[in-house]
N, C-alpha and C positions, 0 to 999 in steps of 0.2 A: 406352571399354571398361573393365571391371572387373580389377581387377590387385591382388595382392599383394606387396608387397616395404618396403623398408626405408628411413629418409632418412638413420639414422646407424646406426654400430657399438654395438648395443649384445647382455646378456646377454640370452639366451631367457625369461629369468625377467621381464627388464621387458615392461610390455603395448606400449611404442611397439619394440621389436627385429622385428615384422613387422605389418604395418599395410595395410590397404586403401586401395586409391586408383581413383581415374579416370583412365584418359591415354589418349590419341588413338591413334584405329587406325590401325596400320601401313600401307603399302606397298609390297607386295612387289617386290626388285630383279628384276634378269633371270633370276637363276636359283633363286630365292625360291618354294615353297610359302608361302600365308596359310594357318593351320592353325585352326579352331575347337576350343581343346580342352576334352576329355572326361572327361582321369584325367592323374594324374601321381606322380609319385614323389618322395622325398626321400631322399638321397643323402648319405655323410658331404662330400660338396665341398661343398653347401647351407652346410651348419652352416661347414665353415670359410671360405667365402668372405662370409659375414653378418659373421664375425666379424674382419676382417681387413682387407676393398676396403671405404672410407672415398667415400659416393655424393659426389660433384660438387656443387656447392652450385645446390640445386633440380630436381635429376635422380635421380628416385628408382631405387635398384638393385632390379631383379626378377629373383628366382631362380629356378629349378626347371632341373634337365635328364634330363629324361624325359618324356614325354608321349604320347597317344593322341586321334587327333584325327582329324578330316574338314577334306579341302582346300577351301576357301573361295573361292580363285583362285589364279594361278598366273604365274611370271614370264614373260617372252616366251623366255625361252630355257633353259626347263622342257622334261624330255623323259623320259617313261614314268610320268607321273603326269594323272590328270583330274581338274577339280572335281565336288567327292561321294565320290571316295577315303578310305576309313578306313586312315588310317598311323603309323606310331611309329616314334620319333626320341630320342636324347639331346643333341640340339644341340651349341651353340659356348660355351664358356665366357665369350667376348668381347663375345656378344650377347644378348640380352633374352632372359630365360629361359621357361617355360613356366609359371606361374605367372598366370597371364593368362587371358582369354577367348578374343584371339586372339595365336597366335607366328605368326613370319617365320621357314623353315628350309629352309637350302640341298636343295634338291632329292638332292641326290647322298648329303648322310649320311641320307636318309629308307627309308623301306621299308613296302609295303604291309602292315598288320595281321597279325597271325595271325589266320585265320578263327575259329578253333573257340575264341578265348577270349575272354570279353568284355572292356571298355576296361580296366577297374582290373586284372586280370589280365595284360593284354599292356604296360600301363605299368611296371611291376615289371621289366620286362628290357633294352630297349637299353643303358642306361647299364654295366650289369653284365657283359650278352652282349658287347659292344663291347671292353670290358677285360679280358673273360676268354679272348678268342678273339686278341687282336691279344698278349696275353700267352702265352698257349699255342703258338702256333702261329706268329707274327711273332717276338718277341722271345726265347723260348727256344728256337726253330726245331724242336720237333716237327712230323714230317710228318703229315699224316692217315693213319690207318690204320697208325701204326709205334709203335715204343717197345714191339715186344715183347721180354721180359725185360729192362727195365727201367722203374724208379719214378719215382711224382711224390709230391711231401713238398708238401701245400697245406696252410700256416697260417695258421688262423683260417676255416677251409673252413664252419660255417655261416652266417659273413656273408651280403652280398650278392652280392658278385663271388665267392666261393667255392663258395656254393649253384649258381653256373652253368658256374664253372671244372671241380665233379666230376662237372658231367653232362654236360661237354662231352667231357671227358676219357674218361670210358667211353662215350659213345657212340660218339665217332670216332677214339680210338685203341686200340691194346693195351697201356697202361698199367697196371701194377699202380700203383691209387689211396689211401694214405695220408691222411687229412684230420686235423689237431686241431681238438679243442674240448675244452671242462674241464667242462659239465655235461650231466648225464645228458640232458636233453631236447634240448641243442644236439648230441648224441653219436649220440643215435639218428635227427636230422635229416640229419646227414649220412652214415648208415650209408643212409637212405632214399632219398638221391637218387644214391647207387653206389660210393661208397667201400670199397674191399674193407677196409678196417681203419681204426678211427681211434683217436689215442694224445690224450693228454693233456698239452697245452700248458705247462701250469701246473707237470709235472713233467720230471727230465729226459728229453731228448728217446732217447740212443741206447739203452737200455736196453730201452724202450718197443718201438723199432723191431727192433731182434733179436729180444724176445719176439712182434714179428708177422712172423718171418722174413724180413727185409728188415735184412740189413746196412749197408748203404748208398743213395742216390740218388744216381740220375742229373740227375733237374733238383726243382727248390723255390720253390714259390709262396710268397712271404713277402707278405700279404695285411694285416700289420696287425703292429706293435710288432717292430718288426727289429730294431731298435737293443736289445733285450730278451733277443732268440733270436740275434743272428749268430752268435754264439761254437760253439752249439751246430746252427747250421744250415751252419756251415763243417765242421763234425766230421762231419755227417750226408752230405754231400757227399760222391757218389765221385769218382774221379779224375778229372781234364776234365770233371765234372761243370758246370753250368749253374745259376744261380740269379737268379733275377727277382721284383721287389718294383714296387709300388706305392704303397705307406707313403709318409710323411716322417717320417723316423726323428729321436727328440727329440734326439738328440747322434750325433758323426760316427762312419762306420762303418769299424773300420782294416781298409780293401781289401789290407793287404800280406798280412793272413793268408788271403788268394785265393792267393797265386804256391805255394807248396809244392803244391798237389794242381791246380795250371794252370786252377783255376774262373774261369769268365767270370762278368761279373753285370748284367743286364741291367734298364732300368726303362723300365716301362711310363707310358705317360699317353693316356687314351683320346680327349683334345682335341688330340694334337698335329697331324692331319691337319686337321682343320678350321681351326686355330690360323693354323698356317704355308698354308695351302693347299696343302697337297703335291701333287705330281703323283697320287700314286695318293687322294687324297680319296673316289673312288668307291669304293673297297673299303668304305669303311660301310657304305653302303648296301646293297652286295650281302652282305658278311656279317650283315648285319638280315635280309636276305631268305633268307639260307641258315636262320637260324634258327628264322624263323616257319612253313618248311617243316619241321623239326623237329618243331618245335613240334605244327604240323597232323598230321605222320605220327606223335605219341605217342611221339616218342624224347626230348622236351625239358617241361618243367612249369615254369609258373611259380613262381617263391619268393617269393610274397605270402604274410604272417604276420602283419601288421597293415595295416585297414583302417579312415579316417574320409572321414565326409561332411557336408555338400559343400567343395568347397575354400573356402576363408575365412582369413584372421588369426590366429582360434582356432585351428584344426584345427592349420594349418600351424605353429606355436605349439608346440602338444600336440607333431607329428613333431618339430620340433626338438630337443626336449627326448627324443623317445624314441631317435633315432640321437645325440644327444651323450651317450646315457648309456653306450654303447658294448658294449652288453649285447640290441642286437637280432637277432632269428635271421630270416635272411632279408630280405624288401624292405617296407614300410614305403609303401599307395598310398593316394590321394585322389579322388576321383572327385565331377565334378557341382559347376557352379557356381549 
């Protein structure tokens, strides 16, 4: 089968940092979807894990974790899936990514399509939806349908993950939704997808937030450069407030200025179910599926804002270079081998 991925660590700028290849089709285990895919995404863990996992000598690395695909076959101990299933998935970090003709993915983090959008459209969201929902709602422990009279501070809210964390947010809670971003067209993205106000990252932060009538939060999505903003994202914090990140922040973050206002701080990683096998590992899945009913019912959109075809070396190339410039709005798909 046809594959992209990499032999060494190298810079997106040299032509051999992602590279075409052949390798033999998989075989799905017992609880393995074979997936034929369709579209896929690129993600900032792409860029850092090119740059960083060092392939085995003669074992080429293949990335992608997103995809949209039809089931090909299926394990012996597969259940609520049939072959000729259109499904999307962001995989295992551990395992052979999507980047390929065909992946192998555990049945349980998969979820049937969303109908109403085509491939390249519904590839733009597991990876995002996944991180934005197990963050929301697992890790800062919002209820659905709560948090009225109280806020959420999402930084870096036109991202990837934050494009779905503010429409997750207004659709299923009573959040008052704060989002930053520093320019005009990243501002009015995320005014678009339901943020009741968004401030300016770039500058400081409380000043901002009193001028939108919001004193303080109760919880904060730290989405990107933490180690940047803590100082002012612990000021922003109300008391027993909550705060959860995703980042790796370039230098350590002193958690002693949490104990005066009693904030917790919570991190998210959207491979840690798949990783460890956790007991609950089904929840992917069904929150995939929670969302493409969203989706279907026009309470949820995709945040595709850049599109190239077909997947190949180049293309894949091109994305790298557009999510390490760290300047993209929204998700970034591929479609069509």
């Amino acid at each position: 089968m046809k594959a992209i991925g990499y032999l060494q660590s190298l810079p997106i700028s040299h032509p051999e940092s992602l590279i075409e290849l052949q390798l033999p089709e998989p075989e799905p285990g017992p609880r393995d979807l074979l997936v034929r895919v369709s579209a896929v995404s690129v993600n900032p863990v792409d860029t850092k894990v090119r740059r960083s996992r060092a392939p085995q000598p003669g074992r080429p690395e293949v990335l992608g974790w997103d995809a949209v695909g039809v089931v090909e076959a299926l394990g012996p101990a597969v259940e609520g899936f049939a072959i000729g299933d259109r499904v999307y998935y962001a995989g295992a970090i551990n395992r052979p990514g999507s980047n390929a003709e065909l992946q192998l993915v555990d049945h349980r983090i998969a979820a049937h399509a969303p109908q109403s959008l085509p491939d390249a459209e519904a590839a733009a969201l597991p990876l995002t939806a996944i991180t934005a929902w197990e963050l929301l709602f697992d890790r800062l422990g919002v209820a659905e349908g709560g948090g009225d009279g109280d806020s959420l501070l999402v930084v870096g809210a036109a991202g990837g993950v934050g494009s779905i964390l503010v429409q997750l947010a207004r659709q299923l809670t009573r959040l008052r939704i704060i989002g930053t971003a520093s320019r005009p067209e990243t501002r009015t993205w995320v005014q678009a997808l339901g943020a009741h106000a968004v401030v300016d990252h770039s500058q400081p932060l409380r000043p901002q937030l009193v001028a939108a009538g919001v004193a303080e939060v109760g919880y904060v999505a730290s989405l990107t450069h933490t180690d940047q903003h803590w100082a002012a994202l612990v000021d922003a914090a109300a008391p027993q407030g909550r705060i959860g990140l995703i980042d790796d922040p370039a230098g350590p973050l002193d958690v002693t200025m949490l104990k005066r206002k009693a904030l917790s701080l919570h991190w998210e990683m959207m491979f840690t179910r798949p990783l460890f096998g956790t007991a609950d590992i089904a929840e992917q899945g069904r929150l995939l599926a929670r969302v493409a009913n969203l989706v279907d019912e026009g309470r949820l959109r995709s945040t595709v804002s850049e599109r190239l075809s077909p997947i190949n070396a180049a293309n894949l190339r091109r994305a790298h270079e557009l999510v390490e410039s760290g300047r993209m709005r929204g998700k970034l798909v591929l479609s069509g081998f």
